[in-house]
ZAGUMAR-819017 format. One record per residue (C-alpha): x, y, z; residue in three letters. Coordinates in nm, 2 decimals, padded with zeros to 4 digits, always signed. Layout:
N
<atom><px>X</px><py>Y</py><pz>Z</pz><residuo>ALA</residuo></atom>
...
***
This chain:
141
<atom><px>-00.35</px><py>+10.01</py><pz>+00.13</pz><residuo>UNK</residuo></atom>
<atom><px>-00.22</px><py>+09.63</py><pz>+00.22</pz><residuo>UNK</residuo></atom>
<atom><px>-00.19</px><py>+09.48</py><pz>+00.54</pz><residuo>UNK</residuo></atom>
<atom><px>+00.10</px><py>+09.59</py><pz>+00.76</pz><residuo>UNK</residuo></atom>
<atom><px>+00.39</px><py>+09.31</py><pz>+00.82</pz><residuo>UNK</residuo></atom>
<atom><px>+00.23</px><py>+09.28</py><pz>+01.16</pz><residuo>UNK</residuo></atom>
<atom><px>-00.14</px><py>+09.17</py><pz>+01.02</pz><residuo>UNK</residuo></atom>
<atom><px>+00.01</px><py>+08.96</py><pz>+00.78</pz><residuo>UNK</residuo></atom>
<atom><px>+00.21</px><py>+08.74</py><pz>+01.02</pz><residuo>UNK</residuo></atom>
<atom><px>-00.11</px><py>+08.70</py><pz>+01.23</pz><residuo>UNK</residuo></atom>
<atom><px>-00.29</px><py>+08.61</py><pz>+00.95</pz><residuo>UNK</residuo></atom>
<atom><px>+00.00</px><py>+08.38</py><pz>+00.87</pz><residuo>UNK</residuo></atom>
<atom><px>+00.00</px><py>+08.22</py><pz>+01.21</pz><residuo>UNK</residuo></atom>
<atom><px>-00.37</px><py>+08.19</py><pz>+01.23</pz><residuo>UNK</residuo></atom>
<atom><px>-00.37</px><py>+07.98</py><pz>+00.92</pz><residuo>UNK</residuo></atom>
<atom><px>-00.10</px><py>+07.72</py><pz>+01.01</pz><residuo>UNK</residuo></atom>
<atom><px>-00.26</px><py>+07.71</py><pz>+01.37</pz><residuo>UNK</residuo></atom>
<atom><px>-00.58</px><py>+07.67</py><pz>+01.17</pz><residuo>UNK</residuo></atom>
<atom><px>-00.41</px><py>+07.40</py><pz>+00.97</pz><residuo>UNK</residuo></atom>
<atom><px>-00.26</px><py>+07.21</py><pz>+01.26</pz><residuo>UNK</residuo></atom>
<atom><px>-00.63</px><py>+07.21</py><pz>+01.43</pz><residuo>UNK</residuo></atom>
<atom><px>-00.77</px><py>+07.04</py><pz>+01.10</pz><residuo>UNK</residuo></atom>
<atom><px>-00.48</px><py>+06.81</py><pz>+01.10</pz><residuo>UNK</residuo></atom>
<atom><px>-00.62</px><py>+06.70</py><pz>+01.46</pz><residuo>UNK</residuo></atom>
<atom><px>-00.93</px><py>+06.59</py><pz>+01.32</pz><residuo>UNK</residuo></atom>
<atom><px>-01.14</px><py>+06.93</py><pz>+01.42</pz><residuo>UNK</residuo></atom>
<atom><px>-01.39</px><py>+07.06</py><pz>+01.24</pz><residuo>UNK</residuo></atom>
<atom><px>-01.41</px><py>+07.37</py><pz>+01.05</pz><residuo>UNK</residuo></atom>
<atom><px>-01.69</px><py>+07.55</py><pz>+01.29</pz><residuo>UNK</residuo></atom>
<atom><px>-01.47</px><py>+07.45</py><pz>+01.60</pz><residuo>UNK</residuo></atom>
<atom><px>-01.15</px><py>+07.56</py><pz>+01.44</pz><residuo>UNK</residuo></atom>
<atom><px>-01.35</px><py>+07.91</py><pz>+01.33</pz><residuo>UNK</residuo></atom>
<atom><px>-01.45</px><py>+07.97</py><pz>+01.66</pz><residuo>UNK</residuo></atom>
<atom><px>-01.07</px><py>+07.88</py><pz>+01.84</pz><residuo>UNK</residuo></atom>
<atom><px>-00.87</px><py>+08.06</py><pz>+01.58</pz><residuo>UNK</residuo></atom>
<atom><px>-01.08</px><py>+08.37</py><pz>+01.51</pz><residuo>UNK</residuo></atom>
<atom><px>-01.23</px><py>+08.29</py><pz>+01.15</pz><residuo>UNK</residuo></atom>
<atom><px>-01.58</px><py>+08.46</py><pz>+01.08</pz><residuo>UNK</residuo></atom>
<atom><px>-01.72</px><py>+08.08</py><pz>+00.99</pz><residuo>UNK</residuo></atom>
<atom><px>-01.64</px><py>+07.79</py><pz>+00.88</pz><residuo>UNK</residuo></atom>
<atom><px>-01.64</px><py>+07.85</py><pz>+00.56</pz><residuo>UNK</residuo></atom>
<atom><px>-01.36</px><py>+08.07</py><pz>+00.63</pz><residuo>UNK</residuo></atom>
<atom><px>-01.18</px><py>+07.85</py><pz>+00.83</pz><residuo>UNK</residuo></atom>
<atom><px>-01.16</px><py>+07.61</py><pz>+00.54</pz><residuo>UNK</residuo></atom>
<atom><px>-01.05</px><py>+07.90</py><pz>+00.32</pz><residuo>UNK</residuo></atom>
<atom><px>-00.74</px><py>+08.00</py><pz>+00.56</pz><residuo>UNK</residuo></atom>
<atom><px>-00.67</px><py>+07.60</py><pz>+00.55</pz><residuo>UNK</residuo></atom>
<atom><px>-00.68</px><py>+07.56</py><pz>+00.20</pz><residuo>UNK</residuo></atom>
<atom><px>-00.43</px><py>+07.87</py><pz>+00.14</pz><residuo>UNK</residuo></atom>
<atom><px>-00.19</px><py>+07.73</py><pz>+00.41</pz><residuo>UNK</residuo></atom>
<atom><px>-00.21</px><py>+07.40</py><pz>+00.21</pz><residuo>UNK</residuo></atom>
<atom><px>-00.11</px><py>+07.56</py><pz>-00.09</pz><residuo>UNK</residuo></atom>
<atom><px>+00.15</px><py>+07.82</py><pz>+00.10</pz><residuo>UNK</residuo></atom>
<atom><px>+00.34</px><py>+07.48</py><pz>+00.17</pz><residuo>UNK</residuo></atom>
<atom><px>+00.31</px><py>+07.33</py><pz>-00.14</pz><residuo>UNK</residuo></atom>
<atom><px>+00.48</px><py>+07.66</py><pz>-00.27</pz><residuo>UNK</residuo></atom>
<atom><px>+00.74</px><py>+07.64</py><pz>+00.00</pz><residuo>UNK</residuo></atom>
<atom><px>+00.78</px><py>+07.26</py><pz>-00.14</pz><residuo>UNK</residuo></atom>
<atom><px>+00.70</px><py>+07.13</py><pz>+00.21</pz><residuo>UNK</residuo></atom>
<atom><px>+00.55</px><py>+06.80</py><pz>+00.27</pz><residuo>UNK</residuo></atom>
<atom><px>+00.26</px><py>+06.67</py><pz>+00.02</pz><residuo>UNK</residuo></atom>
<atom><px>-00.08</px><py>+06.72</py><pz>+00.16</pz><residuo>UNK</residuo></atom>
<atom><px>-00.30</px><py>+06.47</py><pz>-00.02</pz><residuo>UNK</residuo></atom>
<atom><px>-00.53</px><py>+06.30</py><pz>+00.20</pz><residuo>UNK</residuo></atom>
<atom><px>-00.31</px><py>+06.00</py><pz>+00.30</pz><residuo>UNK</residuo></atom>
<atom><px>-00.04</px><py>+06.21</py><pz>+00.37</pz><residuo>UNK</residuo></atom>
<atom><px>-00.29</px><py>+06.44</py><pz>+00.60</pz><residuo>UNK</residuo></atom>
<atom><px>-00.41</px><py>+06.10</py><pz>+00.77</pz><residuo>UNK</residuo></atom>
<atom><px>-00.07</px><py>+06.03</py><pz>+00.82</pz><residuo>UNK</residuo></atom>
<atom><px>+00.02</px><py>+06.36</py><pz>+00.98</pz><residuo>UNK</residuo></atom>
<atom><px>-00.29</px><py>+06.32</py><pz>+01.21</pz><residuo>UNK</residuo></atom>
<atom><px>-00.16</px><py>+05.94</py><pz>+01.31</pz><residuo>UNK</residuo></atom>
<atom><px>+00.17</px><py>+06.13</py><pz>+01.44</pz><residuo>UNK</residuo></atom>
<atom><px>-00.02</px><py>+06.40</py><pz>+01.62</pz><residuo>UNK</residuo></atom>
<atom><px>-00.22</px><py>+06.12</py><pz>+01.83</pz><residuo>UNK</residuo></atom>
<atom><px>+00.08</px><py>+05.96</py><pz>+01.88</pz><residuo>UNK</residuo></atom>
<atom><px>+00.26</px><py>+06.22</py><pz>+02.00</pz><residuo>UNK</residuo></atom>
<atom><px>+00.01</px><py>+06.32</py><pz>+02.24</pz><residuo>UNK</residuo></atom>
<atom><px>-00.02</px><py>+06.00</py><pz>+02.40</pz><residuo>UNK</residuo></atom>
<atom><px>+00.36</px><py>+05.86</py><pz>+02.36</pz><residuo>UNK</residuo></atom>
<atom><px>+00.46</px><py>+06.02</py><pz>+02.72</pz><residuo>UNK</residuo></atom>
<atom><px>+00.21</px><py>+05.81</py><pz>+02.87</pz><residuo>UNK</residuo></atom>
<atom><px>+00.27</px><py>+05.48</py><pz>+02.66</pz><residuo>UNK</residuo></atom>
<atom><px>+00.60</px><py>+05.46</py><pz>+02.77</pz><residuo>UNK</residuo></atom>
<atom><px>+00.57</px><py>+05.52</py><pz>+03.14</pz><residuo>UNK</residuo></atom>
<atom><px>+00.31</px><py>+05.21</py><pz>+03.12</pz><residuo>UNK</residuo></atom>
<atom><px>-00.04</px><py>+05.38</py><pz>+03.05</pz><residuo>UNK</residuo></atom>
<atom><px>-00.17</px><py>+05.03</py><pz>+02.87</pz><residuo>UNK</residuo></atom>
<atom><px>-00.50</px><py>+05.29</py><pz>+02.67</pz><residuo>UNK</residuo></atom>
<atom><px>-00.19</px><py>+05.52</py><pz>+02.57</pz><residuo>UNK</residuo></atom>
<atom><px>+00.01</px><py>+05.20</py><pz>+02.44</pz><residuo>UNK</residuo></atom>
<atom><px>-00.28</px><py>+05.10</py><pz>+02.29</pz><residuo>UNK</residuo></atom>
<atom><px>-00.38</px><py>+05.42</py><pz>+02.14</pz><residuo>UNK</residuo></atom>
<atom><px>-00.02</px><py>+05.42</py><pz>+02.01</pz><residuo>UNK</residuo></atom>
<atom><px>-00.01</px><py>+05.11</py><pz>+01.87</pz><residuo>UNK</residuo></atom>
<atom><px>-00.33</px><py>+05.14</py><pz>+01.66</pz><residuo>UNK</residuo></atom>
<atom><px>-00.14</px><py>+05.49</py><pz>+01.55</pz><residuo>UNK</residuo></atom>
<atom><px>+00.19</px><py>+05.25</py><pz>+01.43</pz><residuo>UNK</residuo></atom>
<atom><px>-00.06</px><py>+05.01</py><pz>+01.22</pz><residuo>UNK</residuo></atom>
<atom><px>-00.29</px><py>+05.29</py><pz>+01.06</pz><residuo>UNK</residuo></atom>
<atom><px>+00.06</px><py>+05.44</py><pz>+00.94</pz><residuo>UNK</residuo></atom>
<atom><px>+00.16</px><py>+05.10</py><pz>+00.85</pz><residuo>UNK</residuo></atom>
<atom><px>-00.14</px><py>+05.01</py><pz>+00.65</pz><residuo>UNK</residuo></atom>
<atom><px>-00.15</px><py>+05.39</py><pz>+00.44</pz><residuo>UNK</residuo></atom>
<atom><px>+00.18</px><py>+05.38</py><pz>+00.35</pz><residuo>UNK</residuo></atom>
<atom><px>+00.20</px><py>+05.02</py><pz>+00.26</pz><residuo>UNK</residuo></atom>
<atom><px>+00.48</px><py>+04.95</py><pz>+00.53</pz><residuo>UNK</residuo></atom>
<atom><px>+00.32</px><py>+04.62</py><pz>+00.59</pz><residuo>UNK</residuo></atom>
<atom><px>+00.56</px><py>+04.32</py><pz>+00.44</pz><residuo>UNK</residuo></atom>
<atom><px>+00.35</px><py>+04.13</py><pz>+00.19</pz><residuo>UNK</residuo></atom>
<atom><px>+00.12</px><py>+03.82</py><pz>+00.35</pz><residuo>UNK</residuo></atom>
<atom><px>+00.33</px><py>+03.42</py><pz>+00.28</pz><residuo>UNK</residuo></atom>
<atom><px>+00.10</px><py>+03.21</py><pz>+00.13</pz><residuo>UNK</residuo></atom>
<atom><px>+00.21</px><py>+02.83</py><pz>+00.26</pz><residuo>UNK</residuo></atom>
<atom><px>+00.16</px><py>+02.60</py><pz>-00.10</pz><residuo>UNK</residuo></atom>
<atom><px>+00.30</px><py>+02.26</py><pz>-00.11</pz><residuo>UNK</residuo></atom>
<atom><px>+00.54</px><py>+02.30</py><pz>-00.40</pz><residuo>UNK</residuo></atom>
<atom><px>+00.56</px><py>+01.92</py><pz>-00.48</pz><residuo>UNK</residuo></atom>
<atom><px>+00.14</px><py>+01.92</py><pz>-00.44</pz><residuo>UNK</residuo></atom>
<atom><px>+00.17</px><py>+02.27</py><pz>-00.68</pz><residuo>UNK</residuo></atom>
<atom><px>+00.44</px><py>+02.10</py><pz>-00.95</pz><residuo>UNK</residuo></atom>
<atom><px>+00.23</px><py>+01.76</py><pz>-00.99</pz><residuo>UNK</residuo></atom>
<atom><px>-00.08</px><py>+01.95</py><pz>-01.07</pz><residuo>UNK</residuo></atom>
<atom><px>+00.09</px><py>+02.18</py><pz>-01.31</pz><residuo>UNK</residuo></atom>
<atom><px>+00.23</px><py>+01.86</py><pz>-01.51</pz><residuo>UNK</residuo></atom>
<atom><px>-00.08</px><py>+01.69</py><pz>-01.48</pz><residuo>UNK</residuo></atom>
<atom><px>-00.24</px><py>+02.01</py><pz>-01.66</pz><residuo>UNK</residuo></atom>
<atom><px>+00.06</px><py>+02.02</py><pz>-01.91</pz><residuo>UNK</residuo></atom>
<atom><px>-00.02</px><py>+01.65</py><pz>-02.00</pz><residuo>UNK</residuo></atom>
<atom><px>-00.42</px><py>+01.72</py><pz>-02.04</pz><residuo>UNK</residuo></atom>
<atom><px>-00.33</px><py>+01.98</py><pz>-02.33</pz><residuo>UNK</residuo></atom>
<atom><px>-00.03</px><py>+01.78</py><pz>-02.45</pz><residuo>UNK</residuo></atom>
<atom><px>-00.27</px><py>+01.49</py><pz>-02.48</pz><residuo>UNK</residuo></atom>
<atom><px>-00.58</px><py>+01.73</py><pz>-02.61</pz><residuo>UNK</residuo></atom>
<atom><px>-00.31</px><py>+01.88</py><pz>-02.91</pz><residuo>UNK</residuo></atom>
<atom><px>-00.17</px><py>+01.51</py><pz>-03.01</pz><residuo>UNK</residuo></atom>
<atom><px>-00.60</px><py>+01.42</py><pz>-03.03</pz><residuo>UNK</residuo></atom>
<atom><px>-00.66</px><py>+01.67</py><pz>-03.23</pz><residuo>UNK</residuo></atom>
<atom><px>-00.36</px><py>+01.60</py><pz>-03.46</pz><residuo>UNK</residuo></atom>
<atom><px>-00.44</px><py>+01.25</py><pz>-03.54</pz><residuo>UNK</residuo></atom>
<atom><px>-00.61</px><py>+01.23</py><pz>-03.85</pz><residuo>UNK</residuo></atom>
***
């Protein structure tokens, strides 16, 4: 006989609390022992199957930068109250959250690199007149 509707939605629960926990950054023994899993073993196995249950539910990707992501706006979240009332380690905590995001998802606008473009244009003709001069030597008979 299968689990009731009552077991199942425990199990349910225990899985996406499981999943938020890993999301945090805990490990699987700690999130065994908090959530009720036998090991940790298990605990990764409850994690894994709410992975997939929101995959099938077509929620939000969960490849590792998108989990690194989703841990970026936990910590934020936890320490935004306090950034914004003026809690300079919270700011700070928050900031580094803002760049980590930045730099996985590629937010960052690309880096100017400052050439000379009259410098850059004389040495290209100077190059274009090497070869034109190297061809015409070794056309002359």
């Amino acid at each position: 006989m299968g689990a009731s509707p009552r077991q199942r939605m425990s199990a349910v629960e225990r899985r996406i609390q499981a999943l938020q926990l890993h999301l945090a950054g805990v490990d699987y023994r700690t999130i065994a022992k908090q959530v009720g899993y036998a090991d940790g073993a298990a605990a990764q196995k409850g994690i894994d199957r709410a992975i997939e249950e929101s995959i099938a539910r077509g929620e939000e990707d969960t490849d590792t930068r998108t989990r690194e992501v989703m841990r970026y706006n936990r910590l934020q979240a936890a320490h935004w109250g306090k950034a914004v009332k003026g809690d300079t380690k919270a700011s700070d905590v928050v900031l580094k959250c803002m760049q980590g995001r930045e730099r996985l998802l590629g937010l960052a606008a690309p880096k100017r690199i400052n050439i000379d473009a009259q410098q850059l244009g004389d040495e290209i003709l100077a190059i274009l007149g090497e070869v034109a001069a190297d061809d015409e030597q070794g056309a002359a008979p």
